[in-house]
C-alpha positions as CSV (number, residue, x, y, z in Angstrom):
1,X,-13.4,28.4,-16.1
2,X,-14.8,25.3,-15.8
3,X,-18.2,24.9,-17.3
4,X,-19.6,23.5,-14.2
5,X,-18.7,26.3,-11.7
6,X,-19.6,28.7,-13.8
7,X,-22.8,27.5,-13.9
8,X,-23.0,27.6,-9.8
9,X,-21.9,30.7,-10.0
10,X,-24.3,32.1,-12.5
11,X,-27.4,30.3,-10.8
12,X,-26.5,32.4,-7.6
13,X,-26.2,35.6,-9.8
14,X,-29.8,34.6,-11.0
15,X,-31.0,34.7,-7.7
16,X,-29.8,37.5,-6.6
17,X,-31.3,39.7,-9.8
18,X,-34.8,38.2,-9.3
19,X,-35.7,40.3,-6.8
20,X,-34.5,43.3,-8.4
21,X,-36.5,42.6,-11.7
22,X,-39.4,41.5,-9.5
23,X,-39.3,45.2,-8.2
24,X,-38.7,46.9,-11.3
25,X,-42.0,44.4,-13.2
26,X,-44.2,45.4,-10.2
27,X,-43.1,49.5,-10.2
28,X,-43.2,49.8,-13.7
29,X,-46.2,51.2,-15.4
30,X,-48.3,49.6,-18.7
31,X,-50.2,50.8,-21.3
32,X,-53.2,49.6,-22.0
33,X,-52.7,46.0,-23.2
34,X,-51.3,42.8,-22.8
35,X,-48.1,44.3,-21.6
36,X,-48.1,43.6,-17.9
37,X,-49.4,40.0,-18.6
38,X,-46.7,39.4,-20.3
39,X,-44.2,40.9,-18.4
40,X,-45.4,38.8,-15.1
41,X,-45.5,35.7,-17.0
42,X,-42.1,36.0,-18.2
43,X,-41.0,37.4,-14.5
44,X,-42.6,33.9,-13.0
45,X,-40.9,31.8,-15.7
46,X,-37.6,33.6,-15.2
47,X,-38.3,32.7,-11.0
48,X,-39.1,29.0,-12.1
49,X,-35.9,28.3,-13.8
50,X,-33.6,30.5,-11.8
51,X,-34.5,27.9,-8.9
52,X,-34.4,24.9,-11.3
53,X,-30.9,25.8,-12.8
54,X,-30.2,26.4,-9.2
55,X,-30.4,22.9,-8.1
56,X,-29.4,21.6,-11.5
57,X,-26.3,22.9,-11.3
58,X,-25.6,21.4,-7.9
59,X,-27.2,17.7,-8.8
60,X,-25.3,14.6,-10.4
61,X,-26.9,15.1,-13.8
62,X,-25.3,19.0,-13.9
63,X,-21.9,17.2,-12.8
64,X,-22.3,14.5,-15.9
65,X,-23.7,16.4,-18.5
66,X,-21.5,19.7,-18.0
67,X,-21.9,21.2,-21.7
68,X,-25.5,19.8,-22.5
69,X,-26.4,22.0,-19.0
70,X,-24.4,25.2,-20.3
71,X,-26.2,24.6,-23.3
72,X,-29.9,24.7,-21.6
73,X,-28.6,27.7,-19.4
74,X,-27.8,29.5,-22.1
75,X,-30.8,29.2,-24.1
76,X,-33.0,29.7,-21.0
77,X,-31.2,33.1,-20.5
78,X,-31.7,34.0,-23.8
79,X,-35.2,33.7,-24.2
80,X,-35.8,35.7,-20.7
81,X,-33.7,38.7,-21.8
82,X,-35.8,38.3,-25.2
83,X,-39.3,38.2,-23.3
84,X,-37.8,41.4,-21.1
85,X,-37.0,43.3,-24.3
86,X,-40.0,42.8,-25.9
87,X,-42.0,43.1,-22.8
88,X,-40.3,46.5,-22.5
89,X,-40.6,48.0,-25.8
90,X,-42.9,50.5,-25.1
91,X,-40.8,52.4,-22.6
92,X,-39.6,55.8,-24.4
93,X,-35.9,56.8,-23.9
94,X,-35.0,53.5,-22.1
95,X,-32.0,51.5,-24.0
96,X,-33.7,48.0,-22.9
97,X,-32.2,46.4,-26.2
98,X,-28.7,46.7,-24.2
99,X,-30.0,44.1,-21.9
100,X,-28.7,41.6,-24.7
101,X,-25.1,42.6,-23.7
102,X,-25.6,40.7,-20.4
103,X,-26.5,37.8,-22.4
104,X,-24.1,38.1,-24.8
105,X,-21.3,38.1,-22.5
106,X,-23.0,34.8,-20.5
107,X,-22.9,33.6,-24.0
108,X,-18.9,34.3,-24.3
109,X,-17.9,33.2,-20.9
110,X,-19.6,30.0,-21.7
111,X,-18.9,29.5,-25.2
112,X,-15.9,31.8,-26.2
113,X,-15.7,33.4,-29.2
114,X,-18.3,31.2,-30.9
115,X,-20.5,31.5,-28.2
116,X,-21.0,35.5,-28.4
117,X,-20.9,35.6,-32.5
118,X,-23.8,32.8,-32.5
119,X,-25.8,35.2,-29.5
120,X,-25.1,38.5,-32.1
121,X,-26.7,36.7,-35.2
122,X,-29.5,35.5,-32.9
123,X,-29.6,39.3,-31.5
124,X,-30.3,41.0,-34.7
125,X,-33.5,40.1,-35.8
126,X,-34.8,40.6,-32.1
127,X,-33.7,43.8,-31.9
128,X,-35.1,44.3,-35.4
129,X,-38.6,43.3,-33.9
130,X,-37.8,45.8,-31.0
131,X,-37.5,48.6,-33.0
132,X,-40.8,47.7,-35.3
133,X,-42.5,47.2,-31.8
134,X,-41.7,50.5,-30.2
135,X,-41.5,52.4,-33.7
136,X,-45.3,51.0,-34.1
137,X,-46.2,52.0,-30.1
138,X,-44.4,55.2,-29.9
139,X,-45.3,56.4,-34.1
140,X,-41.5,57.0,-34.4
141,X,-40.1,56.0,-37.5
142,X,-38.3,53.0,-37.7
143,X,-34.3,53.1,-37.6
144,X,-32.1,50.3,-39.5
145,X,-29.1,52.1,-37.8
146,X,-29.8,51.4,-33.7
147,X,-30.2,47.5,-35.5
148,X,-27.1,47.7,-37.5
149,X,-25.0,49.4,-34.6
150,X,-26.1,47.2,-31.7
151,X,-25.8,44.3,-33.7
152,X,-22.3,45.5,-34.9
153,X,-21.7,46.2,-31.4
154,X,-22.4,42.8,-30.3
155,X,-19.7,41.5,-32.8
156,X,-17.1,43.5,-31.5
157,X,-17.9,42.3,-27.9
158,X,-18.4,38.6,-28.9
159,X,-14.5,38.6,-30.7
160,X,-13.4,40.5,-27.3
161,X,-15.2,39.2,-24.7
162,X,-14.8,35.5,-26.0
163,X,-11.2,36.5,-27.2
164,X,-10.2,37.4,-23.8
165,X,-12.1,34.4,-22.2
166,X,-10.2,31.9,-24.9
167,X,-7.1,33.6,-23.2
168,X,-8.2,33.3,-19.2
169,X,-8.9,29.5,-20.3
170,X,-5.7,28.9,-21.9
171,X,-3.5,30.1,-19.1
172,X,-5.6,28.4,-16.5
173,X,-4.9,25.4,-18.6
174,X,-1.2,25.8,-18.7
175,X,-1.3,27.1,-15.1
176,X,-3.1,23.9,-14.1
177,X,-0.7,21.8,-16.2
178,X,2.3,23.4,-14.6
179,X,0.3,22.3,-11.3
180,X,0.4,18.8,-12.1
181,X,3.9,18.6,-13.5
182,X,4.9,20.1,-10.2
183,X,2.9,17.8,-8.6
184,X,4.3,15.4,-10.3
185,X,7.7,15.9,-9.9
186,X,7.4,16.6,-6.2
187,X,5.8,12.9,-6.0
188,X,8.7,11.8,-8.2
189,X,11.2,13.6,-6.0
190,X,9.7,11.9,-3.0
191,X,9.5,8.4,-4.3
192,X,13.6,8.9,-5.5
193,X,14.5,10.4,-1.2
194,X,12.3,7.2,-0.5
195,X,14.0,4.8,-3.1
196,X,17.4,6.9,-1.4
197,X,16.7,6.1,2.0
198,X,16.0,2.4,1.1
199,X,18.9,1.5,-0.8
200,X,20.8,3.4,1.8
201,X,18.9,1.1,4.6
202,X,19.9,-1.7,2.6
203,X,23.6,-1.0,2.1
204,X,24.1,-0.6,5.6
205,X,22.3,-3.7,6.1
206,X,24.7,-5.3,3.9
207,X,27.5,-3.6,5.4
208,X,26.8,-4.8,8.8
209,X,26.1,-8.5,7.0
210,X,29.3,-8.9,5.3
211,X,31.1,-7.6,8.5
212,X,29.9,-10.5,10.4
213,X,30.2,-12.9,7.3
214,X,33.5,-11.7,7.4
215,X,34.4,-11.6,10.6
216,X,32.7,-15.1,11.7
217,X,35.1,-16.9,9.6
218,X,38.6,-15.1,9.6
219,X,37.9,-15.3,13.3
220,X,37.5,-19.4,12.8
221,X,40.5,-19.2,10.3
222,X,42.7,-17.6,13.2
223,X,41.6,-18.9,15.6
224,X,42.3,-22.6,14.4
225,X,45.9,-21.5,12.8
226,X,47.1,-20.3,15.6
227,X,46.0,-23.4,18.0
228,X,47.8,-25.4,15.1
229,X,50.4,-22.8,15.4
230,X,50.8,-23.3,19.1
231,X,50.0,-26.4,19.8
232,X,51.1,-28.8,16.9
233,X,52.6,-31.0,18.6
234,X,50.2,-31.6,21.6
235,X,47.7,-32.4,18.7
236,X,46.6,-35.3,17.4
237,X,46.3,-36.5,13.7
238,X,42.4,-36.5,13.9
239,X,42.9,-33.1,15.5
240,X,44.8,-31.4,13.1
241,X,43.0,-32.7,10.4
242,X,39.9,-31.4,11.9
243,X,41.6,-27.8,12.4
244,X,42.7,-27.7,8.7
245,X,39.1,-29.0,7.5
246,X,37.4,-26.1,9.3
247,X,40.7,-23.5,7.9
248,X,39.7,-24.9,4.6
249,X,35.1,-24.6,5.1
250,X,35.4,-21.1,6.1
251,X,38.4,-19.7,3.6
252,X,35.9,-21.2,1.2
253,X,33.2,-19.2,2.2
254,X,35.6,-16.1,2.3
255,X,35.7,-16.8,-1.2
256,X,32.4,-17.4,-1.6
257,X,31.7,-13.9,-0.1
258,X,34.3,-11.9,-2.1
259,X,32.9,-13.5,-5.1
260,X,29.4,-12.3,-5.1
261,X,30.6,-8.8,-4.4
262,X,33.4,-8.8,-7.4
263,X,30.5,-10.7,-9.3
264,X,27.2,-7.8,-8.1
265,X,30.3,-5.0,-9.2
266,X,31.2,-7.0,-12.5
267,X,27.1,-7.0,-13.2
268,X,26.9,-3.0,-12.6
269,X,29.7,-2.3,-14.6
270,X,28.9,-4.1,-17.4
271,X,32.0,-6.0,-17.4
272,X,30.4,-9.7,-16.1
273,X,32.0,-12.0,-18.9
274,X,30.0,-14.7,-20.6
275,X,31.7,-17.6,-22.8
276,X,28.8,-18.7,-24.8
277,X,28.2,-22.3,-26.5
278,X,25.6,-25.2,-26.8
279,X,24.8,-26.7,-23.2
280,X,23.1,-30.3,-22.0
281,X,21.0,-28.7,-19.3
282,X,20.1,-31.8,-18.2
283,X,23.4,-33.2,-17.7
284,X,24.0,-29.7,-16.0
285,X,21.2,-29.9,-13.8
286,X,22.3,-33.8,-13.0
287,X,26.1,-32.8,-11.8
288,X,24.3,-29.6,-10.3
289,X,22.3,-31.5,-8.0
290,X,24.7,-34.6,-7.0
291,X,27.5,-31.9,-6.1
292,X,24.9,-30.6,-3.2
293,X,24.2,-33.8,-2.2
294,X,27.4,-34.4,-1.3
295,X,27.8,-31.1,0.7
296,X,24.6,-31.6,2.4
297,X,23.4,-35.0,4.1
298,X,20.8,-33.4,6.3
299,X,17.8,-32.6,3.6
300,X,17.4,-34.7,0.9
301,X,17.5,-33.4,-3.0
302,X,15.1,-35.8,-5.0
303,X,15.8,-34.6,-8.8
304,X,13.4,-35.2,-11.6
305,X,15.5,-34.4,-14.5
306,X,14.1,-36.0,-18.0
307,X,16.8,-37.8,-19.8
308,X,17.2,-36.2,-22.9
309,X,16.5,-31.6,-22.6
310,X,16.7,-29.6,-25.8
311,X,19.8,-27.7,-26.0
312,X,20.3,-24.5,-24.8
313,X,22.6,-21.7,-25.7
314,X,24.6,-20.2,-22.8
315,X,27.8,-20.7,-20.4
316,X,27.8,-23.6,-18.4
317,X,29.7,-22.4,-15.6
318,X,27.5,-18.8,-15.0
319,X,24.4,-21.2,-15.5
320,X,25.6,-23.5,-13.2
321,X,26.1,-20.6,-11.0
322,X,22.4,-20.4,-11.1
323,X,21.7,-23.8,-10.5
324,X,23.8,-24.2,-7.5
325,X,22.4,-20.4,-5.9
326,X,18.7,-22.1,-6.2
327,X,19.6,-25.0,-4.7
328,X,21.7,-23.9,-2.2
329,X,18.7,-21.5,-0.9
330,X,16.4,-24.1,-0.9
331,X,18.2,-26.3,1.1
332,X,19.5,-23.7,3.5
333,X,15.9,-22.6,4.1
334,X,14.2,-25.9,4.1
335,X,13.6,-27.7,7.7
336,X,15.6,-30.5,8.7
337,X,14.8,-33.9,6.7
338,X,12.8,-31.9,4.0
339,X,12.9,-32.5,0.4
340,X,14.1,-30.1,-2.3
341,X,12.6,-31.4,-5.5
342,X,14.5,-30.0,-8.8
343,X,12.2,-30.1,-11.5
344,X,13.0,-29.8,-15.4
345,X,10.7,-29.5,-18.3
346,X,10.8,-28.5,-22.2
347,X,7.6,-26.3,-22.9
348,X,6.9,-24.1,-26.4
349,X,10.2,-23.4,-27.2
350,X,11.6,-23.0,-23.6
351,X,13.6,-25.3,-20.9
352,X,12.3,-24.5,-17.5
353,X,14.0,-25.8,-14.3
354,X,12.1,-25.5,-11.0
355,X,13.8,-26.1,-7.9
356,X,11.0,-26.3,-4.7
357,X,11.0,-26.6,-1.0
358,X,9.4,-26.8,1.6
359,X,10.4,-24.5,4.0
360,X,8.5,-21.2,5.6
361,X,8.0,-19.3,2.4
362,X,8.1,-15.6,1.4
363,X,5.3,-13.1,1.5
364,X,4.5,-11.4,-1.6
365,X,5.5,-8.6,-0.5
366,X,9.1,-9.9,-0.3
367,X,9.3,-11.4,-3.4
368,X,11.1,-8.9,-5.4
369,X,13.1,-7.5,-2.7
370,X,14.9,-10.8,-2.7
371,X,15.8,-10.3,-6.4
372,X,17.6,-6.7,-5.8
373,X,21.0,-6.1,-4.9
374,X,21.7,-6.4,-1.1
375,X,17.6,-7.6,-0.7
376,X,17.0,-10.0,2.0
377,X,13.7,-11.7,3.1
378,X,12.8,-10.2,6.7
379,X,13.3,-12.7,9.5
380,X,16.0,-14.5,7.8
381,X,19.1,-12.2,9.6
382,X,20.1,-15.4,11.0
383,X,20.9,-17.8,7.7
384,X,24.3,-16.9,6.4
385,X,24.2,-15.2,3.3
386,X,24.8,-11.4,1.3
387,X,21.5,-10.7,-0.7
388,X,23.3,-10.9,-3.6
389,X,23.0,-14.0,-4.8
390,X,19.7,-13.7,-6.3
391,X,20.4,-10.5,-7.8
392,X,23.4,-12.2,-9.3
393,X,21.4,-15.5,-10.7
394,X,18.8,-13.2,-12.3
395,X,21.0,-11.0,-14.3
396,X,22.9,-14.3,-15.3
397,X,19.6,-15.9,-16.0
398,X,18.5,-12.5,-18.3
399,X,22.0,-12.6,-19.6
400,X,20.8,-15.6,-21.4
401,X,17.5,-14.5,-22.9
402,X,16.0,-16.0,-20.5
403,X,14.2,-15.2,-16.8
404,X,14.1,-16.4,-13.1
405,X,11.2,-15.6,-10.9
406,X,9.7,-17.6,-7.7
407,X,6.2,-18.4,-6.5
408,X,5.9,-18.4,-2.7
409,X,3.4,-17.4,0.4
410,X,4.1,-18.0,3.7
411,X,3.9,-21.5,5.4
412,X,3.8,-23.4,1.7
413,X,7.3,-23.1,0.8
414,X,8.9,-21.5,-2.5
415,X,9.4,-22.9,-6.1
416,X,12.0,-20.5,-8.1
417,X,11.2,-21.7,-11.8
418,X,14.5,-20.5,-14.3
419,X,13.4,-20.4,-17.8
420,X,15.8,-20.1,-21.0
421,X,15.5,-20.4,-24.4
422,X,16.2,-23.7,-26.5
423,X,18.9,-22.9,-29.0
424,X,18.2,-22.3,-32.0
């Protein structure tokens, strides 16, 4: 039990005795003497700190120092029973020594085993006194054996009493321990049905999202083969040029598609190959960006790319992978006739290469669903695009030693900042 509702409870049990020791003080009768004085005084001092342990043991400084109040309690109680005992003495034929038991046991619920073996050694020289007092008041003779049998007595309850106790507080212990590992579990088992239910949200997000990736295109692709099927002739050069151009934008981002999902499966498995070697990331970063500039003429791509980068260990093509994922999201999410500034920088042992933009940003909250597999930033349903190519870049980018994070809020725009290793 713990040391501070036991204490509640044992206030309350002080209480409720008072007013039958009250009763028994005021219908007992004294001989001549100092015996009722003392037997008020000690009544009054027992009423005094039954009401202060009372409120002690419901105050802040009960709740902070549980033992150190135990402690008080216990030597409180004792010295009562004591000043009942001796007070008593004179009464002939009444076992009042045996009041200690009550004590003793306070003392093992408290303290355990120790607790009751530390009350018997206290015991014996007090009930030692008791018998000279009532030997003395009654002209008895004066009996080592009530001392040695009460106080051997008292030993045999301490090592049961406190034995039993150490029990009860063990099992509540492993009770309460099998509580929280149940506890804990069912919290675990909720998070993994909630984890469950999220992937599963985000799969079928994904599968509705590569339906219409798919099917926007094929239905472009057939759509366009067939009027050049049909109608070849009819057509002009312009024309048919125009229909293969568009056959040949959206069978390219077919591929695209097809090769995120081989590449995410690849990843899972294990089986995503990597053809390592020493790489000029800045030359990387260089044909990187002037390949997007060419695809896209509506935002402008301002690089600042020092010259001369340490080398870096890793495979070109899978790093420019990277590269042209980043850039690629920035531009698609950046507002017409905004800059994408691609950034590169050797710091402590590291080449980091920031590409920015200025576009509507993503709330922190978002910022590591975008890096999961199928994650997509909320709002964004309308920008073509899986969800996987961020999950895709970051494994490549770990792949490497190295790491790919992004800082972002809403309205400022985003900066994802790739960081590898130089060789060594």
């Amino acid at each position: 039990m713990q040391l501070r509702g036991l204490e509640r409870w044992i206030s309350i049990l002080r209480l409720i005795a008072y007013p039958f020791v009250f009763v028994i003080v005021a219908a007992a009768f004294y001989p001549p003497g100092a015996w009722e004085t003392w037997a008020w005084v000690t009544t009054a001092v027992f009423g005094i700190g039954a009401l202060g342990f009372f409120k002690l043991a419901r105050s802040e400084l009960g709740a902070r120092h549980p033992f150190e109040q135990s402690l008080a309690a216990q030597v409180f109680d004792t010295m009562v029973v004591i000043g009942y005992v001796m007070v008593f003495a004179f009464e002939r034929g009444l076992p009042v020594q045996q009041i200690l038991y009550i004590d003793l046991a306070a003392a093992c619920v408290r303290f355990a085993i120790p607790g009751g073996l530390v009350l018997a050694a206290i015991s014996a020289p007090i009930v030692a006194v008791f018998e000279k007092l009532r030997a003395n008041f009654l002209n008895a003779q004066f009996s080592w054996k009530l001392v040695a049998f009460q106080t051997g007595l008292e030993v045999l309850m301490a090592l049961i009493v406190g034995w039993l106790v150490s029990q009860l507080a063990a099992e509540g212990a492993r009770a309460e321990a099998r509580a929280d590992e149940a506890e804990r579990l069912h919290e675990a088992e909720r998070q993994t049905v909630a984890e469950l239910r999220r992937l599963s949200t985000l799969r079928a997000d994904f599968v509705s999202l590569v339906s219409h990736e798919v099917r926007t295109p094929m239905a472009a692709v057939i759509g366009s083969a067939r009027t050049l099927q049909q109608r070849w002739r009819d057509l002009t050069g312009e024309q048919r040029d125009a229909f293969l151009a568009l056959i040949a934008d959206e069978t390219g981002r077919l591929a695209a598609l097809v090769g995120e999902v081989l590449d995410s499966s690849r990843i899972d498995a294990g089986t995503f190959s990597y053809t390592f070697g020493d790489v000029d990331l800045a030359g990387l970063v260089n044909e990187t960006v002037a390949s997007a500039e060419l695809a896209r003429e509506s935002v402008q791509i301002a690089s600042r790319v020092p010259p001369e980068l340490p080398v870096v260990r890793g495979d070109p093509q899978r790093l420019r992978q990277v590269l042209t994922n980043l850039i690629d999201n920035a531009v698609k999410y950046s507002p017409e006739g905004s800059p994408v500034e691609v950034r590169a920088q050797a710091v402590n042992g590291h080449v980091t290469v920031e590409v920015a933009d200025y576009g509507g940003g993503i709330a922190l909250e978002d910022q590591k669903l975008i890096f999961e597999k199928f994650g997509r930033v909320r709002g964004t349903s309308a920008k073509p695009g899986t969800g996987l190519g961020l999950f895709i870049a970051r494994a490549i980018a770990e792949a490497h030693g190295g790491t790919l994070d992004v800082s972002s809020a809403p309205g400022t725009g985003s900066t994802f900042r790739l960081e590898l290793p130089v060789a060594r």
